[in-house]
C-alpha positions, -999 to +999 in steps of 0.1 A: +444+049-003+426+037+030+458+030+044+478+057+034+456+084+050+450+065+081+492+060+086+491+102+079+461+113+100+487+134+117+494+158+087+458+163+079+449+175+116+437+213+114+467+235+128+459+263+159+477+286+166+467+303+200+478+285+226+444+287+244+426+265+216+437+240+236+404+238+255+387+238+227+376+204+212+363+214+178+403+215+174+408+181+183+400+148+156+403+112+174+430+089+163+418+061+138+411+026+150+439+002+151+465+029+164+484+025+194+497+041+220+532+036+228+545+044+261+572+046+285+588+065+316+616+056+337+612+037+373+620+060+403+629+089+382+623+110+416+655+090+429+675+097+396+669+132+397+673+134+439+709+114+428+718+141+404+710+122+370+682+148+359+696+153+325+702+115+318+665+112+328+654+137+302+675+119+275+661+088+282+624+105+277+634+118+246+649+089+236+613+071+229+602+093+210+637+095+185+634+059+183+600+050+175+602+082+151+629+066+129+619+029+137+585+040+119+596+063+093+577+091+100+582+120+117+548+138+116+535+111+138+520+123+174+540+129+202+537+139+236+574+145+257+566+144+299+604+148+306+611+115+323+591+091+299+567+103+263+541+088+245+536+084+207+502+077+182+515+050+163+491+036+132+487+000+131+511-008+102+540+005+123+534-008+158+557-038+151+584-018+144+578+006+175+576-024+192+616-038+184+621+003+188+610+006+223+622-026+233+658-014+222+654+015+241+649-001+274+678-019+269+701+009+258+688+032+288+694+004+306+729-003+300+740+031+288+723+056+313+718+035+342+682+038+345+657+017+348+626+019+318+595+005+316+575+002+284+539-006+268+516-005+237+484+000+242+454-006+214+430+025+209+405+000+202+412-008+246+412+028+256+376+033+234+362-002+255+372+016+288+347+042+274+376+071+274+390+082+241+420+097+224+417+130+202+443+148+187+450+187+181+480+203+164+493+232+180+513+255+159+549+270+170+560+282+140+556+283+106+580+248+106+569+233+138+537+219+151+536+199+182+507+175+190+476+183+224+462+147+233+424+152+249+395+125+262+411+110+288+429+078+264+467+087+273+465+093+315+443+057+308+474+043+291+498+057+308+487+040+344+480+006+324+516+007+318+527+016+354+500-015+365+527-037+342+498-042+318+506-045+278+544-040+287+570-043+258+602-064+271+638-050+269+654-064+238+688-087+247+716-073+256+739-049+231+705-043+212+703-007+202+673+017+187+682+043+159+685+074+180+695+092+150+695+128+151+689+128+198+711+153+210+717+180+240+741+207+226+725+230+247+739+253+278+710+251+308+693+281+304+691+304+333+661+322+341+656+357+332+623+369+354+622+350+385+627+313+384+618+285+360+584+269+370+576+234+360+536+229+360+511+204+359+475+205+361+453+173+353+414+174+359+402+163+395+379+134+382+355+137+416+350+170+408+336+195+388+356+191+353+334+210+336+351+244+351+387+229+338+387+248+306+383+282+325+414+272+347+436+265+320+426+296+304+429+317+337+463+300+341+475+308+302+466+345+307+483+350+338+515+336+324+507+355+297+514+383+308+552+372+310+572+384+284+563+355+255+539+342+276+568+329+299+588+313+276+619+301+294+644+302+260+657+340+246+640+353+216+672+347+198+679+313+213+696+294+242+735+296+245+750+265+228+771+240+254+782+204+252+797+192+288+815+161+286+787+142+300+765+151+268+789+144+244+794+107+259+757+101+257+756+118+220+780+097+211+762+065+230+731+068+214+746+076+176+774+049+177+784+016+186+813+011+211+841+005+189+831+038+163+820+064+196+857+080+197+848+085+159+817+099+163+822+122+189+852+141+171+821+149+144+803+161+169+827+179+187+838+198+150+801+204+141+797+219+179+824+244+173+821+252+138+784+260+149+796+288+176+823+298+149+798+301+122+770+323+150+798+343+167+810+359+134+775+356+119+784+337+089+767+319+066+776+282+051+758+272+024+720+273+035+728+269+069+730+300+091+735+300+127+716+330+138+686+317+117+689+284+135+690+295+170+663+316+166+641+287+150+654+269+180+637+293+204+601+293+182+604+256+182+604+248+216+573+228+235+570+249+263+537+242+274+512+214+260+487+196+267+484+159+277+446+152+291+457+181+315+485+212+314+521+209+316+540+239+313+579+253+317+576+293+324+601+317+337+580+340+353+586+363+385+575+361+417+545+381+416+528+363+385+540+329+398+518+334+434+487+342+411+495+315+395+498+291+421+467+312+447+448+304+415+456+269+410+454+260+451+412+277+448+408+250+420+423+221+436+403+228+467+372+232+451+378+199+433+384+213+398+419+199+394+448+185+405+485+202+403+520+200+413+547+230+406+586+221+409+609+256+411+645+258+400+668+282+389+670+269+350+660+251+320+670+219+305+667+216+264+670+179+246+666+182+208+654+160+176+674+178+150+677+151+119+697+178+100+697+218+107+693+225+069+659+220+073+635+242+097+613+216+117+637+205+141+623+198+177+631+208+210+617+193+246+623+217+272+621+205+312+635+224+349+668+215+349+665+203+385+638+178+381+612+199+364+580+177+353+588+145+374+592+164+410+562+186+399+540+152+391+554+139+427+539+167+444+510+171+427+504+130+438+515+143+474+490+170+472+459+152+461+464+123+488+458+155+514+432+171+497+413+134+498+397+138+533+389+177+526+352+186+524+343+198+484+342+235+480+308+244+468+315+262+433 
């Protein structure tokens, strides 16, 4: 019984549902010993994006998480999506077979998207010895959907092990392929309705004074707040469905082997249009009804998060987005965080959806012009000139 709570200690997390309990630790329980972190992000995604490859770099993020999901078996595990890599809590009697996962996935993203991925596992048992931790909260979007917060430091710790080269998975041999079962992008970019999209990250200045962190986020929360939906970048009643011959190739790569893809992409080009048949005319087949979907689709959408610091994809206007920003430049000078903010014109959705007869399918939402990697380069570009700055007195 020992084992089979520990390899579910996902499910039995408390639920919030208030986006601002994210500050709040009594909501977070710390993953059990013998876990690991698995983790990977692709190499120079700055120069992927700048090359016009954005959404293969968000498919390749997503793609981690997909395979480790169905390499393990379980889809309540953990997760964390950062739009060009993702981490995910793996218990110990699964990290062999994220391992062969991840290692797949490094070679497919290799060979089919032309990127370059880097990988790692890394113990809890480590992270604890470095004297940083992981906890775990489970934010609820919906009554179907719950998405996982990661506090105490354990996943930024991991996360720069892995760009060190330290605990790094190798790329399984060539041909090798993960189960990516259920990764797709059937999704139209999603234009901005208030102002512009607004890509956000915010991460705690570590020579500074991290006790006034919480009261950021919250200040930052409530001004995007006032948005309509707190800023949520996809329509009430969901995101306009669009497949571009680009994602149907890499649908097809990452369901199908070579010889079966002209196969598999006439099913997903009849499911795509029986889909916008089925929602134009709202009609209903079987249990599955379009309108229903999309709408789910909109509620379960991870928006904002939080990952040892704030990451966030608003549409907001330009008013709300120069508090948010004045209020994020008086922290960073007075040593309370660090942040980086990427603009663009739309949204980007990739989507877990293992069948849409059942409600708890997942969406990852990023800019669609580079969104969380350009806004992690800047905020690196605009901590190196805050270094020399004398600390703001609070």
């Amino acid at each position: 019984m020992a084992n089979i709570s520990n390899d579910t200690f996902f499910s039995g997390v408390p639920v919030f549902a208030e986006f601002e309990g994210v500050t709040d630790l009594d909501n977070y329980r710390p993953l059990p010993d013998g876990w690991g972190l698995v983790t990977g992000d692709i190499v120079n995604s700055t120069g992927a994006i700048d090359a016009g490859s954005y959404k293969s770099v968000n498919m390749a993020g997503a793609s981690i998480i997909s395979a480790v999901l169905n390499a393990v078996g379980q889809q309540d595990l953990p997760f964390v999506f950062g739009g060009d890599g993702a981490l995910v809590a793996v218990p110990a009697s699964g990290l062999e077979k994220a391992s062969l996962a991840i290692a797949a996935v490094r070679t497919w993203v290799s060979e089919e998207l032309n990127l370059a991925m880097r990988a790692a596992i890394v113990p809890v048992g480590d992270i604890r010895a470095a004297g940083l931790d992981v906890r775990v909260a489970r934010y609820k979007v919906s009554d179907e959907a719950s998405y996982a917060m990661f506090a105490g430091g354990g996943a930024s710790w991991a996360e720069a092990r892995m760009k060190e080269g330290l605990y790094s998975i190798d790329a399984a041999p060539a041909l090798s392929r993960p189960d990516l079962t259920g990764l797709s992008c059937r999704w139209s970019p999603i234009p901005s309705r208030h102002g512009e999209i607004v890509s956000i990250i915010a991460v705690p200045d570590e020579s500074g004074a991290n006790s006034a962190f919480p009261s950021l986020i919250a200040d930052i929360v409530a001004l995007a707040g006032g948005e309509e939906r707190g800023g949520h970048p996809v329509p009430v009643d969901g995101p306009i469905a669009g497949l571009s011959d680009v994602g149907l190739e890499w649908e097809a790569r990452a369901s199908a082997a070579p010889g079966n893809r002209w196969k598999r992409r006439l099913i997903i080009l009849s499911q795509f249009y029986l889909g916008n048949f089925l929602d134009r005319f709202n009609i209903k087949l079987g249990d599955f009804d379009a309108k229903r979907y999309k709408r789910d689709v909109a509620q379960n959408t991870d928006f904002r998060k939080f990952d040892d610091g704030l990451k966030m994809t608003i549409d907001v206007d330009a008013e709300r987005l120069q508090k948010i920003e004045a209020r994020l430049e008086e922290a960073a000078k007075a040593r309370i965080c660090k942040y980086g903010l990427h603009r663009q014109s739309a949204a980007l959705m990739t989507c877990i959806v293992l069948t849409p007869l059942s409600r708890d399918h997942m969406h990852f939402v990023d800019g669609a012009a580079g969104g969380y990697a350009l806004a992690a380069t800047r905020l690196k570009s605009k901590a190196a000139s805050l270094t020399a700055a004398p600390v703001a007195m609070p």
